[in-house]
SEKOL-800217 format. One line per 10 residues: their letters; for each residue x, y, z of C-alpha. Coordinates in nm, 3 decimals. Example, Ala and Ser with C-alpha at 12.3 -4.5 7.8 and 13.67 -1.06 7.14 Angstrom:
2
as = 1.230,-0.450,0.780  1.367,-0.106,0.714
end
This chain:
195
xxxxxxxxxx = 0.297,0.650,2.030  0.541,0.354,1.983  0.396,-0.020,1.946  0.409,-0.340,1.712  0.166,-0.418,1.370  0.096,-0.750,1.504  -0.110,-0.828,1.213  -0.312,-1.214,1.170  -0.422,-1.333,0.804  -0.734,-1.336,0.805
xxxxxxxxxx = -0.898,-1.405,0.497  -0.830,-1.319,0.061  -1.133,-1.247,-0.129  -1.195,-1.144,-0.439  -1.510,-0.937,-0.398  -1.509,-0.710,-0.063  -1.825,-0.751,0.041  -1.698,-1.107,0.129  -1.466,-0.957,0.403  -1.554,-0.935,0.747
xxxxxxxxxx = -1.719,-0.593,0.894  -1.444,-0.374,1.072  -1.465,-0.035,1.197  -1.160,0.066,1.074  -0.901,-0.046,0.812  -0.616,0.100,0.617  -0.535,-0.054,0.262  -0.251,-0.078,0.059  -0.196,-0.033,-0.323  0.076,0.040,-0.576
xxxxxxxxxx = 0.236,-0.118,-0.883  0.297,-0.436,-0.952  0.646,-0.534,-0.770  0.660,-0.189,-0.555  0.745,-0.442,-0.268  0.362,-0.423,-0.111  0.377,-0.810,0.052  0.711,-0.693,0.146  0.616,-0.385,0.333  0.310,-0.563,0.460
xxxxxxxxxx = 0.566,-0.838,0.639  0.845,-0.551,0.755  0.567,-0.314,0.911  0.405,-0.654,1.107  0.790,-0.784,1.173  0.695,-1.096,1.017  0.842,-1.269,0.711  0.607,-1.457,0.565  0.302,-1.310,0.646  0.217,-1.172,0.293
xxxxxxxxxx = 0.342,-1.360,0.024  0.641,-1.259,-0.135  0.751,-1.315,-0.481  0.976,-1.270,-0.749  0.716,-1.226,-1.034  0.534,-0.921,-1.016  0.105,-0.988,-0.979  0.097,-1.242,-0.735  -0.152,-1.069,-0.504  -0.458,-1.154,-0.727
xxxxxxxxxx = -0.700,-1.120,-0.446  -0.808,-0.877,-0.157  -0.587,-1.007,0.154  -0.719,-0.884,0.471  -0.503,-0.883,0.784  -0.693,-0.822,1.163  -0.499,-0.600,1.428  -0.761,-0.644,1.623  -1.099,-0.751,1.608  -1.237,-0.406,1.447
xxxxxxxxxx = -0.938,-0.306,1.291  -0.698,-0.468,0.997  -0.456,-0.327,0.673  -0.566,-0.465,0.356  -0.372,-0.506,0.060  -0.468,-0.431,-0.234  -0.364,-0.685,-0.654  -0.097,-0.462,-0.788  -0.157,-0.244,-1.131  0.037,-0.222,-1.385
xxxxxxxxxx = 0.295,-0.498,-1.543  0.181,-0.859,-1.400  0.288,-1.214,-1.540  -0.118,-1.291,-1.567  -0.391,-1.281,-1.857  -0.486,-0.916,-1.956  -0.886,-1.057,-1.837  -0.725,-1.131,-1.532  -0.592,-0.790,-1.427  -0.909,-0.617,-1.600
xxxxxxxxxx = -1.111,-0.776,-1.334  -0.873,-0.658,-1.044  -0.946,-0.315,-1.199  -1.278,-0.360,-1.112  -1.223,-0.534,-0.790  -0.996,-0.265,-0.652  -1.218,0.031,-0.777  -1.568,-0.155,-0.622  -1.358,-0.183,-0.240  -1.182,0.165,-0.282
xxxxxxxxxx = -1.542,0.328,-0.375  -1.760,0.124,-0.150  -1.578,0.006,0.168  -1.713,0.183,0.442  -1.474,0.066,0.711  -1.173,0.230,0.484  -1.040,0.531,0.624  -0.693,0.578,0.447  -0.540,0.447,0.131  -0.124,0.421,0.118
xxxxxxxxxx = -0.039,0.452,-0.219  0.313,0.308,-0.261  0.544,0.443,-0.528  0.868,0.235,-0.630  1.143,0.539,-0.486  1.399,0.427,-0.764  1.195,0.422,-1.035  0.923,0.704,-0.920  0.577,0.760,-1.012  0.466,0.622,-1.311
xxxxxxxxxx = 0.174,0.710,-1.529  -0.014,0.450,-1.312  0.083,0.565,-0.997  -0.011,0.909,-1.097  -0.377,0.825,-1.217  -0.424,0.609,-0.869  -0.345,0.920,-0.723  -0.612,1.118,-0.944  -0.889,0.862,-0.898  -0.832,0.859,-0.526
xxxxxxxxxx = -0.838,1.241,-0.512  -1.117,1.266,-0.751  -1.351,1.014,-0.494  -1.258,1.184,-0.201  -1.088,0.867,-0.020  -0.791,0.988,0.205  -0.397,0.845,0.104  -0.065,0.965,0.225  0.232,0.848,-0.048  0.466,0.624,0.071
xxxxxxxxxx = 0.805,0.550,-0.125  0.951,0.194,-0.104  1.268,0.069,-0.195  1.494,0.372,-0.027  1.805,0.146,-0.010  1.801,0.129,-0.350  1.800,0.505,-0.472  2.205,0.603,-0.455  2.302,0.876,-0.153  2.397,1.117,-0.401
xxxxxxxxxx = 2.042,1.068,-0.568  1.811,1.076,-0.262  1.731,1.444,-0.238  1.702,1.483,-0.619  1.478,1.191,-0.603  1.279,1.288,-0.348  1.214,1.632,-0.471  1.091,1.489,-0.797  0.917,1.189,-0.709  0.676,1.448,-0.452
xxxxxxxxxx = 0.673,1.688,-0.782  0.575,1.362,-1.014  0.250,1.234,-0.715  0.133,1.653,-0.701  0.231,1.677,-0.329  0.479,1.868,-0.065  0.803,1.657,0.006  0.680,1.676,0.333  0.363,1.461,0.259  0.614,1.155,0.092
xxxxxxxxxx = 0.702,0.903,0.391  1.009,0.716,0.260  1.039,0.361,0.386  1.287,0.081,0.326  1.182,-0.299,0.373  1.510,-0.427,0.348  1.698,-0.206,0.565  1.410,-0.111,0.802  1.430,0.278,0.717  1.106,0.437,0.801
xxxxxxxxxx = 0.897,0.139,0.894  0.883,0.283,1.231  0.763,0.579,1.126  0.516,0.419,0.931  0.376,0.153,1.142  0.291,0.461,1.413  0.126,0.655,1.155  -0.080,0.384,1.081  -0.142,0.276,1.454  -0.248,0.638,1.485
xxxxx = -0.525,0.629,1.208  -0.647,0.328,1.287  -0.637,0.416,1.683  -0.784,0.788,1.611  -1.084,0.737,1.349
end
């Protein structure tokens, strides 16, 4: 199955309960500057759909984006290093923990993990906690352009070694050069389309 993200902002909250009731969404986390907004634009072929920015922690809220009327991709504040207050990012803690837990429309989590730099402690308790609840993920590696040729299959044997699963389970993407987001846009077509 082949077809376009043609995603819509719809609304950024800062509590979930505040979004709208879908039947199915899939949501996005990772790091602070993993390139979420980024992937978020390249996967709906638009380039300012998600803000983008140069300063890593300027998603601060939940941003919900419709597919259709039932169905949407959410991203998710980034953890980790953020130019904001330390009470600031303790309350996205909380507000990414309460939608992650509670949101019953969620039926898979991409976790993104920066492919040049590769999971960090961060990245690897996400993975944990997500695990630990139950709530479905696939990995997804950003930033493939940047990881040298000579690199890539060291990389990418490590970086599935560092998140605990099969290389096979690690979709690499690339929202710069476009590598993967193909791929990735079906996969998530086909969640969203199959739940």
């Amino acid at each position: 199955m082949s077809g376009l993200l043609r995603l819509s902002f719809v609304s950024s909250v800062s509590d979930h309960r505040d979004l709208p009731e879908l039947a199915v969404e899939v949501a996005v986390v990772g790091r602070s500057n993993v390139g979420k907004s980024s992937l978020v634009n390249a996967l709906a072929n638009h380039k300012n759909l998600a803000k983008v920015s140069k300063t890593p922690g300027r998603t601060q809220l939940i941003n919900l984006f419709l597919l259709s009327e039932s169905t949407g991709v959410v991203d998710l504040p980034g953890y980790g290093y953020a130019a904001v207050p330390s009470r600031v990012k303790a309350g996205w803690g909380r507000m990414i923990e309460s939608y992650l837990i509670e949101r019953e429309s969620l039926v898979e989590v991409l976790v993104l993990v920066d492919g040049e730099v590769g999971p960090t402690k961060l990245d690897v308790q996400m993975i944990e906690y997500l695990q630990a609840n139950g709530v479905p993920m696939r990995i997804v590696a950003t930033k493939h352009d940047k990881v040298k040729s000579s690199k890539r299959e060291t990389r990418k044997r490590d970086l599935a070694a560092g998140c605990g699963v099969a290389q096979k389970d690690v979709m690499w993407v690339s929202a710069d050069s476009g590598l993967g987001i193909e791929t990735l846009r079906n996969h998530i077509l086909g969640v969203l389309k199959n739940d």
